[in-house]
C-alpha positions as a printed NumPy array, in Angstrom:
array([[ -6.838,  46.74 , -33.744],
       [ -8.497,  48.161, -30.671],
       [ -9.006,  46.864, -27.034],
       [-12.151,  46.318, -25.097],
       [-11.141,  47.106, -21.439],
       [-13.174,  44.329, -19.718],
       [-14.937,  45.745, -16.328],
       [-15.689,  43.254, -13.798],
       [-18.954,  44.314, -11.22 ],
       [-18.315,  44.169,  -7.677],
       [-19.718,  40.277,  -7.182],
       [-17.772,  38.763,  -9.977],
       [-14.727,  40.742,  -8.543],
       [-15.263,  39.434,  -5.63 ],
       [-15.82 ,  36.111,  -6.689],
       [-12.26 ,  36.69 ,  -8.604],
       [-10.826,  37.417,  -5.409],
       [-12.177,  34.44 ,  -3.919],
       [-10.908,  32.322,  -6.2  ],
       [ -7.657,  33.404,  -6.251],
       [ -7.432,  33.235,  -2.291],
       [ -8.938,  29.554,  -2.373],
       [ -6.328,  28.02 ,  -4.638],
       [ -3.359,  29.584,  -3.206],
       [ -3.733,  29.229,   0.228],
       [ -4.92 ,  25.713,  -0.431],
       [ -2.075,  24.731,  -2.565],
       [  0.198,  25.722,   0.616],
       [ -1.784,  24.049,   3.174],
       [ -1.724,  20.655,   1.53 ],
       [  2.182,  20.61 ,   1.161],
       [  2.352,  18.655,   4.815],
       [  5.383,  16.857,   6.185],
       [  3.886,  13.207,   5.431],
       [  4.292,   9.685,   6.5  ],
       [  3.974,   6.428,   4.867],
       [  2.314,   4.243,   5.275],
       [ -0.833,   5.452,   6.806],
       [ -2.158,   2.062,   7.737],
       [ -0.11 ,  -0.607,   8.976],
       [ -0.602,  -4.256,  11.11 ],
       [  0.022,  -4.837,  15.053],
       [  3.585,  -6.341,  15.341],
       [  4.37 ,  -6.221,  11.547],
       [  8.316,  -5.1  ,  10.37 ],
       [  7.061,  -1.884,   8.694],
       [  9.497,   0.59 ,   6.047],
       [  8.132,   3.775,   7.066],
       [  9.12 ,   6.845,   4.766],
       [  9.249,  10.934,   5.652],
       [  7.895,  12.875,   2.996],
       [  9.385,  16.212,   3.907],
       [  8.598,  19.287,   1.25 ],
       [ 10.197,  22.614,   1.297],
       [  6.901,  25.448,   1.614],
       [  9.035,  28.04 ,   2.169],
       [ 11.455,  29.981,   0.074],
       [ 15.09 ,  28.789,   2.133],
       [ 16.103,  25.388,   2.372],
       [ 15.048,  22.96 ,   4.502],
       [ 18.566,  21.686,   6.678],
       [ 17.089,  19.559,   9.078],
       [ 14.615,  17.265,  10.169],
       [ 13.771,  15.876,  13.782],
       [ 10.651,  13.094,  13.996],
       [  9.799,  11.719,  17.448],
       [  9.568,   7.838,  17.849],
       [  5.838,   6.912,  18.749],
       [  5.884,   4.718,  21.865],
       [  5.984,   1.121,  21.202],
       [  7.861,   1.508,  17.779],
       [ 11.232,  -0.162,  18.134],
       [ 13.765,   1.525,  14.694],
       [ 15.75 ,  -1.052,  14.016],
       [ 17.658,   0.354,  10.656],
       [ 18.176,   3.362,   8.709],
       [ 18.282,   3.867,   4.73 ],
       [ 20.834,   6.42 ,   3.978],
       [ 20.605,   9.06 ,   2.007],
       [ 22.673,  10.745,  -0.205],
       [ 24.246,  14.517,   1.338],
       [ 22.173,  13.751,   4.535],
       [ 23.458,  12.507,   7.646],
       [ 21.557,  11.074,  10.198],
       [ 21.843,  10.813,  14.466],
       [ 19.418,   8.437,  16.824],
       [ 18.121,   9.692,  20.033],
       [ 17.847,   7.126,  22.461],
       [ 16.452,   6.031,  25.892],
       [ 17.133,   3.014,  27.95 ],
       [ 18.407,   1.398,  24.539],
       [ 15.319,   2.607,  22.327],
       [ 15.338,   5.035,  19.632],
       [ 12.833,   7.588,  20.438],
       [ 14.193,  10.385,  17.885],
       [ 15.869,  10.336,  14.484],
       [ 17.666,  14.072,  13.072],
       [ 18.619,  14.517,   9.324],
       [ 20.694,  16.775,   8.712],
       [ 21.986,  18.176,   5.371],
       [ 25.808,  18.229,   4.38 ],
       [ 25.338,  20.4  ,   1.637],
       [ 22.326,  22.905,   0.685],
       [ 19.412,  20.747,   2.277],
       [ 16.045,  20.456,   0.368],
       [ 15.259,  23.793,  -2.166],
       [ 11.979,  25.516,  -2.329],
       [ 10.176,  24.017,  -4.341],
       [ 11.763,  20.431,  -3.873],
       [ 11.084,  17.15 ,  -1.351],
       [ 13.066,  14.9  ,   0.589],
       [ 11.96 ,  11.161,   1.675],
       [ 14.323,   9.586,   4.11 ],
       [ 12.917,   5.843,   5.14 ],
       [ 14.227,   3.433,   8.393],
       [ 12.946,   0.294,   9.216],
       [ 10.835,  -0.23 ,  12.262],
       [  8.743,  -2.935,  14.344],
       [  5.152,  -2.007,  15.346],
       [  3.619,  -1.914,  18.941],
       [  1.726,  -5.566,  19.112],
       [ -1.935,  -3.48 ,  20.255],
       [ -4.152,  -1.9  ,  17.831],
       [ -3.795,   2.376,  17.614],
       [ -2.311,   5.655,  15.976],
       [  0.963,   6.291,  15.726],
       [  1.624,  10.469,  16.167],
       [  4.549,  11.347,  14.043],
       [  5.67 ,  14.416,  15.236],
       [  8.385,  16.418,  13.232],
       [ 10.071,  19.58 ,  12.958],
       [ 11.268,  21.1  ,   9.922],
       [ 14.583,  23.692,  10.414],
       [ 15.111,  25.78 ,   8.092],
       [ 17.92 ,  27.854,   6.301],
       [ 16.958,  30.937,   7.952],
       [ 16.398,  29.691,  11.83 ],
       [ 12.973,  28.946,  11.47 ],
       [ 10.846,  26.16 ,  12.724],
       [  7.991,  24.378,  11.93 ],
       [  6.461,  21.845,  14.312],
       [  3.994,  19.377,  12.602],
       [  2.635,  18.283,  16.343],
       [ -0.724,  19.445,  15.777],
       [ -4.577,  17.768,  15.758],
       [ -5.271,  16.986,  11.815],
       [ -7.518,  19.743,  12.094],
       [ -4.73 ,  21.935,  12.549],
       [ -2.486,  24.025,  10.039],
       [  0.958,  21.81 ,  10.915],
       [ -1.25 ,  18.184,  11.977],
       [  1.21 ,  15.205,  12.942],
       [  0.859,  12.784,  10.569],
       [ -0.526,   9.525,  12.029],
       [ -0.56 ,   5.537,  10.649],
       [ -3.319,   3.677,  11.797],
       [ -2.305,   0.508,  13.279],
       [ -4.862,  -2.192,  12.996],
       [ -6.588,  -3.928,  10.432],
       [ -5.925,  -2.139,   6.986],
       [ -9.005,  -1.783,   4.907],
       [ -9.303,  -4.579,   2.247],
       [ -7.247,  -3.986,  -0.611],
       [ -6.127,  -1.042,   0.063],
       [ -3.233,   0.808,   2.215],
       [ -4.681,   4.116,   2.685],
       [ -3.161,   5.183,  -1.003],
       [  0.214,   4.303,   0.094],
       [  2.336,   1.631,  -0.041],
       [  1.308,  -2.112,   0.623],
       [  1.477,  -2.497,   4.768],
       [  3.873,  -4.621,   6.155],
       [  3.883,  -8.651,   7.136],
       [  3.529, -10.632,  10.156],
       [  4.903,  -9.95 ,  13.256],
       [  8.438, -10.541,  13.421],
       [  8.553, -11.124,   9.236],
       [  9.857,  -8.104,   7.332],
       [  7.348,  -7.155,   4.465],
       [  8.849,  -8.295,   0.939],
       [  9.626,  -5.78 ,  -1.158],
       [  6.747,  -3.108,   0.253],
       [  7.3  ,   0.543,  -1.207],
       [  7.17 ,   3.246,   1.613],
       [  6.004,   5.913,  -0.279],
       [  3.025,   5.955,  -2.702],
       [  3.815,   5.444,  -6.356],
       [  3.896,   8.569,  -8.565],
       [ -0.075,   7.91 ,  -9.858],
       [ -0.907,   5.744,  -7.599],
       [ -4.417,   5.975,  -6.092],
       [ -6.17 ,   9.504,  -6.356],
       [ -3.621,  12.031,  -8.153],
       [ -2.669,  14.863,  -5.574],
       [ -3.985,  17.336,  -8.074],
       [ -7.512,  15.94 ,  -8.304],
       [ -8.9  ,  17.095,  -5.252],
       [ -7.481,  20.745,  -6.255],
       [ -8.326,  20.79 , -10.468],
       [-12.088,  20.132,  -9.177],
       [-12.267,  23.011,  -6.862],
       [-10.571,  25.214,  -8.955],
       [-13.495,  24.009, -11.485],
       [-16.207,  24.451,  -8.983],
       [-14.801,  28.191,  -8.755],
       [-14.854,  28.568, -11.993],
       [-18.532,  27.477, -12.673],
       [-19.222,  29.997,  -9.694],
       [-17.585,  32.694, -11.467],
       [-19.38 ,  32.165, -14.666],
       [-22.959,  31.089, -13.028],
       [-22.051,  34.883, -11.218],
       [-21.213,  36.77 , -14.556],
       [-24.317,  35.399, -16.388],
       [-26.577,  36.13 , -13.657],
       [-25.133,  39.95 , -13.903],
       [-25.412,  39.874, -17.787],
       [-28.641,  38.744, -17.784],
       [-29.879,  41.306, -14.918],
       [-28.124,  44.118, -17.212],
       [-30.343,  42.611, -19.973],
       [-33.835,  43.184, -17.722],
       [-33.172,  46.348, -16.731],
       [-35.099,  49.05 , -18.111],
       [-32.972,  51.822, -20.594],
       [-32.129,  55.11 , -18.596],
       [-34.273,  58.202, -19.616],
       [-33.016,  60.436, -21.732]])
């Protein structure tokens, strides 16, 4: 059986190219260093969670966040081949490290390591900045505007939107009251799937592709037969 070598014109290769380029470079850019929750209540006992994924293709051996001022860390969660050191300043923690015993977090893996902390008692946004080491030397600093490549991530201290926690985990309780069983992290499914956002722009490209291909075939269809 014989096969038809498919030739692509010059807009639907470019159009391939696009595509291609979109969903990659997307796909990389979402995989941020995260924190949860994103919204949270002045003065409330909050469990806030470090979602740290590996982009690259080393491990990730260490992790370094910066304390926002006015959160007090009162207690860590441990985590399994991880160790962990405080940084403090006249008695307040204004730094946590991770640091892997064994082979850190694998490309292609993620890492959540959670502490306890108090928020300020004033309304705000709370700049997490982190830096990811990796296997090789390499650093990444998430420090930047969330405009930015490597954005901090930020919780919005305040009043949370009604019913709903910025699709994270349920916000903390009162001031001075720890919140009752709260998750840090979003549930697997919870909210708007990750892959939403990215299975309807890959179908947007696709439509483009094909809207592209029939508006060739159909201007190959119009044209008038060569001369002989």
């Amino acid at each position: 059986m014989s096969m038809r070598r498919v030739r692509m014109s010059g807009p639907l290769r470019v159009a391939a190219l696009m595509a291609f380029f979109v969903l990659v470079f997307t796909g990389v850019a979402s995989a941020h260093v995260t924190v949860w929750p994103k919204e949270s209540r002045p003065g409330a006992w909050e469990k806030y969670t470090v979602r740290v994924p590996t982009e690259k293709d080393v491990p990730t051996v260490k992790i370094v966040l910066k304390v926002p001022d006015g959160v007090s860390v009162e207690s860590m969660e441990p985590v399994p081949g991880w160790s962990y050191d405080l940084q403090k300043e006249n008695g307040r923690v204004t730094a946590v490290v991770w640091q892997a015993a064994g082979e850190g977090i694998k490309p292609g893996e993620f890492q959540e390591f959670s502490f306890q902390a108090k928020n300020p008692q004033q309304s705000g946004e709370l700049s997490w900045k982190a830096y990811q080491y990796y296997k090789d030397g390499s650093v990444v600093e998430w420090t930047g505007p969330q405009d930015e490549k490597t954005p901090a991530a930020v919780t919005v201290v305040g009043t949370p939107t009604a019913g709903t926690s910025a699709a994270g985990p349920a916000v903390g309780g009162e001031a001075g009251t720890p919140a009752a069983g709260a998750p840090a992290a979003p549930a697997a499914g919870a909210g708007v799937p990750a892959w939403a956002p990215w299975t309807a722009l890959g179908l947007s490209i696709v439509s483009l592709i094909l809207s592209l291909f029939a508006t060739v075939k159909s201007g190959r269809k119009g044209a008038p037969a060569p001369r002989g």
